[in-house]
C-alpha positions as CSV (number, residue, x, y, z in Angstrom):
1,X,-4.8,30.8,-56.6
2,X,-6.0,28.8,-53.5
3,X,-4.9,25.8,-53.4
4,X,-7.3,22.7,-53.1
5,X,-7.4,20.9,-49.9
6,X,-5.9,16.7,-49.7
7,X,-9.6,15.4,-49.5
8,X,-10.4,16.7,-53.0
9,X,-7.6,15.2,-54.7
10,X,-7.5,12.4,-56.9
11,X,-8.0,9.4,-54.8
12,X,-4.8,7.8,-56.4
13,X,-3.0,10.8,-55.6
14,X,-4.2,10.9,-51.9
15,X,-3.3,7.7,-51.5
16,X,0.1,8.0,-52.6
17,X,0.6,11.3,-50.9
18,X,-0.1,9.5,-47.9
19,X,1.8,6.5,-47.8
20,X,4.7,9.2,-48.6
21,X,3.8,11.3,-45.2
22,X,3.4,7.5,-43.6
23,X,7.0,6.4,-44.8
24,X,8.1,9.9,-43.4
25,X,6.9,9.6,-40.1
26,X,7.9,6.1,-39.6
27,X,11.2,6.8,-40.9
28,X,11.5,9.9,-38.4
29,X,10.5,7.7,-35.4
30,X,12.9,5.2,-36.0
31,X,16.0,7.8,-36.0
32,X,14.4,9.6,-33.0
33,X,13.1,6.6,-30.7
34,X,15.7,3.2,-30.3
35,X,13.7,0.1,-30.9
36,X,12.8,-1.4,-27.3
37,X,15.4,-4.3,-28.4
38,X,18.4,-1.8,-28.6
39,X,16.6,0.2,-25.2
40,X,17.2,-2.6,-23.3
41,X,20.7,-3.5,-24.5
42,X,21.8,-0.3,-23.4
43,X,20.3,-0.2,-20.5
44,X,21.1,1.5,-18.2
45,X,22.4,4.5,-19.9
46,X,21.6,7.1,-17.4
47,X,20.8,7.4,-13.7
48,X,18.0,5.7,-12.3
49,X,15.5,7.2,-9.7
50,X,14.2,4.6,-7.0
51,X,11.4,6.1,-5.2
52,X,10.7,5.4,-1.6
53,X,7.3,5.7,-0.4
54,X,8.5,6.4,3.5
55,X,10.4,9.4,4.6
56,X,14.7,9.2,5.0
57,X,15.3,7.0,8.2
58,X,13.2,4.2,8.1
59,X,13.2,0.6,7.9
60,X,12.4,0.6,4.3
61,X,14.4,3.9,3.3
62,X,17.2,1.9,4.6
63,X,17.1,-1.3,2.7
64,X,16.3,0.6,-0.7
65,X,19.3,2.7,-0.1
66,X,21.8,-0.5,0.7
67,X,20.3,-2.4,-2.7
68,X,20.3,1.3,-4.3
69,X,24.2,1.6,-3.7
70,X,24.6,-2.3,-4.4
71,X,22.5,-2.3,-7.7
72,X,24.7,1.0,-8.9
73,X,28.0,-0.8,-8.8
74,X,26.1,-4.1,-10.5
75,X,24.9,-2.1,-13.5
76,X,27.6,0.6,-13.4
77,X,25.0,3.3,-13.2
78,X,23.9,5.8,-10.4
79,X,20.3,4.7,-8.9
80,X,19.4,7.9,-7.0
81,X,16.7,7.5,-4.0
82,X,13.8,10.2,-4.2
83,X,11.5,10.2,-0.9
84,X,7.7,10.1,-1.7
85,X,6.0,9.7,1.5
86,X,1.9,9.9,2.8
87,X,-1.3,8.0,2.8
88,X,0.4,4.7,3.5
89,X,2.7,4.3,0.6
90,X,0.5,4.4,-2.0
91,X,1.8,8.1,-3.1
92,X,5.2,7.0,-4.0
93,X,3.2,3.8,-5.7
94,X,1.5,5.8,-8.0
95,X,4.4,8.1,-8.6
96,X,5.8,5.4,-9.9
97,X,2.4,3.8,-11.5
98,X,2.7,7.5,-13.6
99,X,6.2,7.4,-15.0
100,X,7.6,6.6,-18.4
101,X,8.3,2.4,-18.4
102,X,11.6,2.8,-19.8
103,X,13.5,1.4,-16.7
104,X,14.6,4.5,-15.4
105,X,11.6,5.0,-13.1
106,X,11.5,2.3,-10.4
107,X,9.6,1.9,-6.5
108,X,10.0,0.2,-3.4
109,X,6.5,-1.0,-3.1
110,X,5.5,-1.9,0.0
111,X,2.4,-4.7,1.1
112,X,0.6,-1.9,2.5
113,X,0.8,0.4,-0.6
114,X,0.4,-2.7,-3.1
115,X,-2.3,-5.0,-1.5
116,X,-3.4,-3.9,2.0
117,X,-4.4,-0.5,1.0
118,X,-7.1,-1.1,-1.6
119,X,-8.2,-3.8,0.5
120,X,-9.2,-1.7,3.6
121,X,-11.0,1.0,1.1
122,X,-8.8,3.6,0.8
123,X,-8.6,5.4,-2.4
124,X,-6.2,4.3,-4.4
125,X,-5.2,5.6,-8.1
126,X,-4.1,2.7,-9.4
127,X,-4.4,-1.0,-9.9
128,X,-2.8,-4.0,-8.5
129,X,-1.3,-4.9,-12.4
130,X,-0.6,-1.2,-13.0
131,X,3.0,-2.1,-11.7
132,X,5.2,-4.9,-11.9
133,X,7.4,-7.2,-9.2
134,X,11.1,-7.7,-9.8
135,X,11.5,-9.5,-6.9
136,X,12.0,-8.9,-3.0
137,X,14.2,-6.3,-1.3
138,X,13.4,-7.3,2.0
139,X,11.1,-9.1,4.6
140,X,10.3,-7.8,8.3
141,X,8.0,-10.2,10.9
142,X,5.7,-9.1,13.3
143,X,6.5,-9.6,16.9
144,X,3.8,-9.8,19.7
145,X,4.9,-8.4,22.7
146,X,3.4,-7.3,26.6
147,X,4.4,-5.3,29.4
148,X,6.7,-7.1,31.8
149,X,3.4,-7.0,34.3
150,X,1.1,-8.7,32.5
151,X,1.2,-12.1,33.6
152,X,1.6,-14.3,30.6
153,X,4.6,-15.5,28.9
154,X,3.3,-17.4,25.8
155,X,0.5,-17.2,23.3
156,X,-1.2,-19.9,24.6
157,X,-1.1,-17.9,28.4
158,X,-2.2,-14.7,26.3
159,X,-5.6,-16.3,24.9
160,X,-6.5,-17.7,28.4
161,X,-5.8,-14.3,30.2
162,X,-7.6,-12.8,27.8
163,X,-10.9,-15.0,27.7
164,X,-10.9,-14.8,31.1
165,X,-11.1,-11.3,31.7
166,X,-13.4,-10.0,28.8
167,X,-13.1,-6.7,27.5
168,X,-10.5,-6.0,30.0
169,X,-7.2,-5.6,27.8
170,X,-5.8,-3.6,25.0
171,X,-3.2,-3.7,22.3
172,X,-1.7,-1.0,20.8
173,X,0.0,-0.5,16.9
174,X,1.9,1.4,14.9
175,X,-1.3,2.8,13.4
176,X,-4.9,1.9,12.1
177,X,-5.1,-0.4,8.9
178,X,-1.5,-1.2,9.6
179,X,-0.2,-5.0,9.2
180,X,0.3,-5.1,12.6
181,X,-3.7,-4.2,13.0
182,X,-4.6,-6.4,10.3
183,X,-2.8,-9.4,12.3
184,X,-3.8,-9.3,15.6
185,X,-7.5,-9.3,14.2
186,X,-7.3,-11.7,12.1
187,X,-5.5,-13.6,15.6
188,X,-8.7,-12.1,17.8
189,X,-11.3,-13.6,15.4
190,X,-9.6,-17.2,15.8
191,X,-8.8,-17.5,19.5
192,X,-12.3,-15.6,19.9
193,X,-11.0,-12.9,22.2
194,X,-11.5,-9.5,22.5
195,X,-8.5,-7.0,23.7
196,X,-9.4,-3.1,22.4
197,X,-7.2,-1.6,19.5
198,X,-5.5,1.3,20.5
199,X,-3.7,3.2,17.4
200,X,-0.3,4.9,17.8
201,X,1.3,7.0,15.4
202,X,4.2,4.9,14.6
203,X,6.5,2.1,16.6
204,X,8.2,4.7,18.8
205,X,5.3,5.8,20.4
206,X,3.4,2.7,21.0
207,X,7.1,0.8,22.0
208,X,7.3,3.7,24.8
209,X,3.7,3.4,26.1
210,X,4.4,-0.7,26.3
211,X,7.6,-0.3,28.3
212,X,5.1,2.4,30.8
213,X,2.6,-0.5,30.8
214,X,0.0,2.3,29.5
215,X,-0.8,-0.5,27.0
216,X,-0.4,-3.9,27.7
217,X,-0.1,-5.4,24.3
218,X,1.8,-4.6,21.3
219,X,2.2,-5.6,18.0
220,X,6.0,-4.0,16.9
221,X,7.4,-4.7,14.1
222,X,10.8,-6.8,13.9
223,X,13.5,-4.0,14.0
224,X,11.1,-2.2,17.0
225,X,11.4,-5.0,19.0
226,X,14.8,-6.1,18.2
227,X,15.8,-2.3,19.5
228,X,14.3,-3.5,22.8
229,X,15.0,-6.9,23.5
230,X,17.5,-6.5,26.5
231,X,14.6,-4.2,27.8
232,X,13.8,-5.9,31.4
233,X,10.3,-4.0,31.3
234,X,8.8,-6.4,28.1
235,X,8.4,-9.9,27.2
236,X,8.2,-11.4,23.3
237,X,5.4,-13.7,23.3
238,X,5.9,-14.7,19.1
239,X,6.8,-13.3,15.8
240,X,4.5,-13.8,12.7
241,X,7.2,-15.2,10.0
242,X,7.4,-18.7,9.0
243,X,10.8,-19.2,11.1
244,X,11.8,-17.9,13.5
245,X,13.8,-14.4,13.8
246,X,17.6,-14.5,13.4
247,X,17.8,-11.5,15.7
248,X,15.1,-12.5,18.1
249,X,15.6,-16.4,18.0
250,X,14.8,-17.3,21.8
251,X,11.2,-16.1,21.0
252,X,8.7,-18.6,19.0
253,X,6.4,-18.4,15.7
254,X,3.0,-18.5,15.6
255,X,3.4,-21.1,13.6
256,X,5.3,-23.1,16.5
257,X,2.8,-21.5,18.8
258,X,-0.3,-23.5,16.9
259,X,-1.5,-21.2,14.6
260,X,-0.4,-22.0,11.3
261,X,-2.5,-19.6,9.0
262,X,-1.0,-16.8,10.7
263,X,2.6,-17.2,8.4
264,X,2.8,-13.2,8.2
265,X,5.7,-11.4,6.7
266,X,6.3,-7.6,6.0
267,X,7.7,-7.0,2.9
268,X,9.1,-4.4,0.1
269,X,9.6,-5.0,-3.5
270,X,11.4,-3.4,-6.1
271,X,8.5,-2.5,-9.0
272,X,8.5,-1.3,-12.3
273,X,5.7,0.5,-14.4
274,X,3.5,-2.1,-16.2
275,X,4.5,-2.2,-19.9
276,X,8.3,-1.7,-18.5
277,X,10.3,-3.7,-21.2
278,X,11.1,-7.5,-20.1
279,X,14.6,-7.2,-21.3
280,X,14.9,-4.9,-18.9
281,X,13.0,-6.1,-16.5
282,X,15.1,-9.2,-16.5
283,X,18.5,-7.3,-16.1
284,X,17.2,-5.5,-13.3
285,X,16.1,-8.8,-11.3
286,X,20.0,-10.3,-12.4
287,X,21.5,-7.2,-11.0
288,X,19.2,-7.3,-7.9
289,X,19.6,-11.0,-6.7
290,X,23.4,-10.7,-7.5
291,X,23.5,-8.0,-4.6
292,X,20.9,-9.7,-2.2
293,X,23.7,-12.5,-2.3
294,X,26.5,-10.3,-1.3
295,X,27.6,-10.9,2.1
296,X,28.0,-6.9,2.9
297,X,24.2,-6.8,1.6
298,X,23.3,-9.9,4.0
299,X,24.9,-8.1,6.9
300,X,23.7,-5.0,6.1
301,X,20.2,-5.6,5.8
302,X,20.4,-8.4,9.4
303,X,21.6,-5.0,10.8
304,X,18.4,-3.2,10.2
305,X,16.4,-6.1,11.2
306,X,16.1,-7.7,7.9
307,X,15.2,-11.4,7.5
308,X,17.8,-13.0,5.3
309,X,17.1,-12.1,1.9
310,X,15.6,-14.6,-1.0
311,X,16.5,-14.5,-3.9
312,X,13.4,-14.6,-6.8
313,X,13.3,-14.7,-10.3
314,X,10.2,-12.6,-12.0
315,X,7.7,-15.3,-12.4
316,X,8.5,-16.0,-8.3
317,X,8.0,-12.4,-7.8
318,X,4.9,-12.2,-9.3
319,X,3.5,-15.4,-7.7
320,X,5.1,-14.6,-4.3
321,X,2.8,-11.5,-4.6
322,X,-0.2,-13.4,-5.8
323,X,0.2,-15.7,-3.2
324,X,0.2,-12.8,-0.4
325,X,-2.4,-11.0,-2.2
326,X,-5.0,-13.8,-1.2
327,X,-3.0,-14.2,2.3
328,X,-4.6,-10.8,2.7
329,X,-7.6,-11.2,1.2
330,X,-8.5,-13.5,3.8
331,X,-7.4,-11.6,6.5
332,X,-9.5,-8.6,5.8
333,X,-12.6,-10.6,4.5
334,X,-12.5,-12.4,7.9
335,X,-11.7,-9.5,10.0
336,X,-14.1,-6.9,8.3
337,X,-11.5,-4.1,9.2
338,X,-11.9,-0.9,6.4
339,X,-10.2,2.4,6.9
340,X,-10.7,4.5,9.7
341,X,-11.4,1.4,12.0
């Protein structure tokens, strides 16, 4: 005999029969899945991955894998670094934007991967709340600088030069939509003058094309010009960060120089996938500003060019990036710079 299908039972019966399979289920879930209470007190029990969005050797790549070996020893767990490089960070940001939010799944984002990138147009799979700050690994300025030839040696000497010989100069960056881009617009729009962008394919060949005097500007960033600044054949005009650079600190801000909107830092944060628990969350921050206190870390990341690191909690993370977010906003509204520019 066939048996009759669930729908045409009694409805007393179905209903029973299914709070039955419902107790089941539930039951089965509890003894397969740990409450995200008891996640996050054993957290971490396993290796953690820490994508980097830039290949091995960089500025970033370095400074993820000093808070990478730092953070391993805090929370007596391996955090292994996995390269994700291409289309300006924002690859390794949505790797991460994809994973499981259990903790074990963590970035470096960068400002170009996590603001600048959506702003310019580019196609981004993902949204600006899609992950979530823990707080700052590190902070880079931007450092103007020009051929030993041209003759300026100031800001203010740079404008006048340049207004009075229109369409007559250049200045080269580490590529097209870049910070470095970004910020010398943003500095041509408010001194109203009109040096031609040149793209380069990254700080070493730009840095080499400023020392030939093939270019006479360039916008490097602070570990690019530190590498140079015994080089006879440039001059450092001002860096972008609200104080000056430890490593550079003959050469003035922009701030100092008279522009006081153009307070521009580079930075990378440690992120999380939204939904990531805030237990968690909140050990990995504890762990994280513990090591960005260490002297070795200090050192380590001056070494590389680093501005000394600051310390955040995760409400400060998520308003430092708020507070950049419409930094940027600004910049590219007023500049009108979009990808491929």
């Amino acid at each position: 005999m066939r048996l009759s299908p669930i729908s045409s039972f009694a409805p007393r019966t179905g209903l029973r029969l299914q709070a039955v399979v419902a107790a089941t289920l539930t039951l089965c879930a509890a003894l397969v899945s740990p409450t995200p209470a008891l996640a996050a007190k054993d957290y971490p029990s396993k290796p953690v991955k820490l994508t980097v969005p830039f290949p091995p050797g960089g500025s970033s790549d370095t400074a993820a894998r000093i808070l990478a070996e730092g953070m391993s020893k805090q929370m007596k767990q391996t955090m292994v670094v996995e390269n994700r490089a291409g289309a300006a960070g924002t690859i390794g940001v949505a790797s991460v934007v994809r994973a499981h939010p259990d903790g074990y799944n963590l970035g470096v984002g960068p400002v170009g991967g996590t603001i600048i990138a959506r702003l310019i147009g580019m196609k981004v799979p993902y949204q600006s709340d899609d992950v979530v700050p823990i707080a700052n690994i590190g902070s880079l300025p931007l450092v103007i600088a020009v051929n030993k030839d041209l003759p300026v040696n100031n800001i203010k000497e740079l404008v006048a030069l340049a207004k009075s010989k229109p369409g007559s100069l250049s200045y080269g960056t580490s590529g097209a939509g870049t910070p470095g881009h970004l910020v010398f617009e943003y500095f041509k729009k408010i001194t109203d003058i009109d040096p031609v962008h040149i793209p380069y394919k990254g700080d070493s060949p730009l840095t080499s094309d400023l020392i030939g005097g093939q270019v006479p500007i360039g916008i490097l960033t602070g570990p690019a010009a530190k590498a140079q600044l015994e080089n006879p054949k440039l001059k450092f005009l001002a860096v972008s960060s609200a104080e000056r650079y430890p490593q550079m600190d003959e050469v003035p801000t922009l701030v100092e120089s008279g522009y006081p909107d153009l307070n521009i830092e580079i930075w990378n944060l440690l992120i999380a996938p939204a939904k990531t628990d805030p237990a968690i969350l909140t050990s990995l921050n504890t762990s994280m500003n513990s090591v960005l206190k260490e002297q070795n870390t200090i050192s380590r990341l001056e070494a590389q060019g680093y501005l000394p690191p600051v310390s955040m909690s995760l409400e400060q993370a998520r308003e430092f990036v708020e507070t950049d977010r419409k930094k940027w906003e600004t910049i590219v509204k007023t500049t009108g710079v979009t990808i491929g520019q």
